[in-house]
C-alpha angles and dihedrals in degrees: 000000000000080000092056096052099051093052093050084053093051091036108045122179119284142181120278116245109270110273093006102160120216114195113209138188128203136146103312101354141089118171151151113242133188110242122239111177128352128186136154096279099042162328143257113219122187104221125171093211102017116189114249131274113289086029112144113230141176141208156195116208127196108205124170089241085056151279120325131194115187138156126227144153130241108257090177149359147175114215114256094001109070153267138271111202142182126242107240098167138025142147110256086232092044076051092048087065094041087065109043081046086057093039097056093040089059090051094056095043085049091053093049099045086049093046093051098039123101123240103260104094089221099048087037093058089038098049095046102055078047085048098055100037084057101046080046093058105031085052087051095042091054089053099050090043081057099052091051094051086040085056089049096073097035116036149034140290086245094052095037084053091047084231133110146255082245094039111118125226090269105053079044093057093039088058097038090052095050093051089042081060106054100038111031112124104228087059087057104039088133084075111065102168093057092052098094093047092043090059094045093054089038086050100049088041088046079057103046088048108047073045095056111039090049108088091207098051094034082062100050091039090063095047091060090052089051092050093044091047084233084109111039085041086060098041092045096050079052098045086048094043088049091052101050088047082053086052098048083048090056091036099062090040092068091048088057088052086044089236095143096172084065096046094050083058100062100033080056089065096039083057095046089055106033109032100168102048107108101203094059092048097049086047086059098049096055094047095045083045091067094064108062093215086065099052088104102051088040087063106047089054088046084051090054095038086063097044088053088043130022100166094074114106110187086049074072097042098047088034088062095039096056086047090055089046086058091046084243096153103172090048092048092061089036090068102031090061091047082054091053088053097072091027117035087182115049105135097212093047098053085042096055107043093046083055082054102053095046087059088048140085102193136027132239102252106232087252090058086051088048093051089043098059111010136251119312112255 
């Protein structure tokens, strides 16, 4: 910990380079987001539809000094603008490249502050936080100007808006004003190269609004979407993602009355229409893992669940236990050193597997571990 803070002390956080891509994975969503800040403890992501606080999150990071996978949570968020979330979980040697990348970035931000400072000491410490607060938002300002004139040519008034199809004329004023606020032209004349772009995007959101909060065209500017697809395509992604999220909900509430039939229906479902997602495999595996005519089955999703996400470290957990269960010792070893792979210092792990080979005589050869549970992502 003292570590940690001394190296957030000697690493603050700094400003992402310009266009650096993050791509990031949560319940439902996979996407590819622009970087803010970045420091040690955390990122700023700008994100268009970011998943709520506590959401767990993870991401894939292209540094120059290298790729970075890391897990982390959302500590905060403003809708249709973006995240900032905190780092839970990284390699040391993924961390090792997290710092030399901030270390070099404040480096540069220091010799730029400094080239561009005047003589006096004072005005040259004051200037430069200024300096740097105002490279940070207007950097910020510009990609987030980008991503509304992107949406111009792409998406709906709803999503341009950042409203609805159910949203009501207030929650669609609400919206349009704020916008209207932070991008009219005449509140940004200073920049004169970003004019032209500031009045196309004014003009397109002028236009979903006076559409929107009109009954009559409204009306007849849903029935366009319908006809074009571009509407019922949006509604029904919602309605589906609404229903799996029903069926998550049911589904947990048979585990806490320990109805585990009832719980293997609807995690079913979850699977059928979300295959890839991890948690909702491993969920099924446990619960399937309860019924011994299941072991097999259960298996084969926590199998999956891994494959999907191997950063997970109860899948293991549960994964071993349930092999044990079905008196399954190879594969037992077999899981509990993947699981030593991405955690060297699991207790259980290293408990367990030093209970297995003193029972046994041999030992799993690395290529049989490999067959048994598939290749590391």
């Amino acid at each position: 910990m003292a570590e940690e803070q001394s190296n957030r002390r000697k690493y603050p956080r700094v400003r992402g380079s310009k266009g650096m891509l993050v791509g990031w994975k949560s319940v439902g969503q996979t996407c590819t987001s622009h970087v803010g800040t970045m420091s040690l403890g955390g990122i700023y992501l700008h994100a268009d539809n970011p998943p709520g606080e506590g959401s767990p999150i993870e991401l894939i990071l292209e540094l120059p000094t290298g790729q970075i996978r890391a897990r982390a949570v959302v500590r905060n968020l403003t809708s249709g603008k973006g995240m900032g979330v905190q780092f839970t979980q990284m390699k040391p040697q993924d961390r090792a490249k997290l710092t030399q990348y901030l270390s070099l970035q404040e480096n540069s931000q220091k010799a730029v502050a400094a080239a561009s400072a005047p003589k006096s000491r004072l005005a040259n410490s004051q200037l430069a936080i200024w300096y740097r607060r105002e490279e940070a938002a207007q950097f910020q300002f510009e990609q987030e100007l980008s991503r509304l004139i992107e949406l111009t040519g792409k998406s709906t008034y709803y999503q341009l808006l950042g409203v609805t199809a159910d949203s009501p004329v207030s929650q669609v004023k609400k919206s349009y004003h704020s916008l209207a606020r932070r991008f009219h032209p005449d509140n940004h004349m200073g920049k004169r190269d970003l004019i032209a772009s500031l009045k196309e995007l004014m003009a397109v959101i002028t236009e979903a609004y006076k559409t929107l909060e009109n009954q009559e065209r409204r009306a007849a500017y849903d029935k366009r979407l319908a006809a074009s697809g571009a509407f019922t395509m949006h509604r029904g992604k919602a309605r589906a993602a609404e229903s799996v999220e029903e069926w998550f909900k049911r589904a947990n509430e048979c585990l806490r009355a320990k109805n585990f039939v009832g719980s293997i229906v609807w995690l079913r479902k979850c699977v059928e229409a979300a295959p890839e997602h991890a948690v909702y495999r491993a969920m099924l595996a446990r619960s399937l893992g309860t019924l011994p005519q299941y072991g097999a089955e259960a298996i084969g999703h926590f199998r999956k669940a891994i494959e999907l996400d191997p950063w997970r470290e109860p899948v293991y957990v549960q994964f071993a236990e349930l092999c044990e269960k079905m008196e399954l010792p190879d594969l037992t070893h077999a899981v509990y050193s993947k699981l030593l792979e991405i955690n060297p210092t699991h207790a259980k792990a290293l408990e367990r597997l030093a209970e297995l080979e003193a029972g046994k005589k041999g030992q799993k050869s690395p290529a049989r571990i490999s067959q048994l549970l598939g290749k590391k992502r």
